[in-house]
C-alpha positions, 0 to 999 in steps of 0.5 A: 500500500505504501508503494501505492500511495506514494506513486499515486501522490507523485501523479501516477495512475496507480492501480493494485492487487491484493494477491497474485490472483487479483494481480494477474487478472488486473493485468490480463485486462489492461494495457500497463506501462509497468507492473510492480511485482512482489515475489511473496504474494499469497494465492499465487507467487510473484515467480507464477504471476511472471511466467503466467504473463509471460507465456501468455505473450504479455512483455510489459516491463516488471520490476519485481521485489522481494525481501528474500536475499538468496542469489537462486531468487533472483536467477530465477526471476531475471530468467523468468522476466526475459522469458519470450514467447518465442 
C-alpha cells in the first residue's frame, strides 16, 4: 500500500492487487506501462504471476521485489522476466 500511495501522490495512475490472483487478472485486462511485482504474494507467487504473463505473450516491463536475499531468487526471476514467447 505504501508503494501505492506514494506513486499515486507523485501523479501516477496507480492501480493494485491484493494477491497474485487479483494481480494477474488486473493485468490480463489492461494495457500497463509497468507492473510492480512482489515475489511473496499469497494465492499465487510473484515467480507464477511472471511466467503466467509471460507465456501468455504479455512483455510489459516488471520490476519485481522481494525481501528474500538468496542469489537462486533472483536467477530465477531475471530468467523468468526475459522469458519470450518465442
Amino acid at each position: 500500500m505504501a508503494l501505492t500511495q506514494r506513486f499515486s501522490s507523485e501523479g501516477y495512475e496507480v492501480e493494485s492487487a491484493s494477491d497474485g490472483e487479483e494481480g494477474l487478472a488486473l493485468v490480463l485486462r489492461g494495457p500497463f506501462d509497468v507492473i510492480v511485482l512482489d515475489l511473496m504474494l499469497p494465492r499465487r507467487n510473484g515467480f507464477d504471476v511472471c511466467r503466467d504473463l509471460r507465456q501468455r505473450g504479455i512483455n510489459t516491463p516488471i520490476i519485481m521485489l522481494t525481501a528474500r536475499g538468496q542469489v537462486v531468487d533472483r536467477v530465477v526471476g531475471l530468467k523468468l522476466e526475459l522469458m519470450t514467447t518465442d
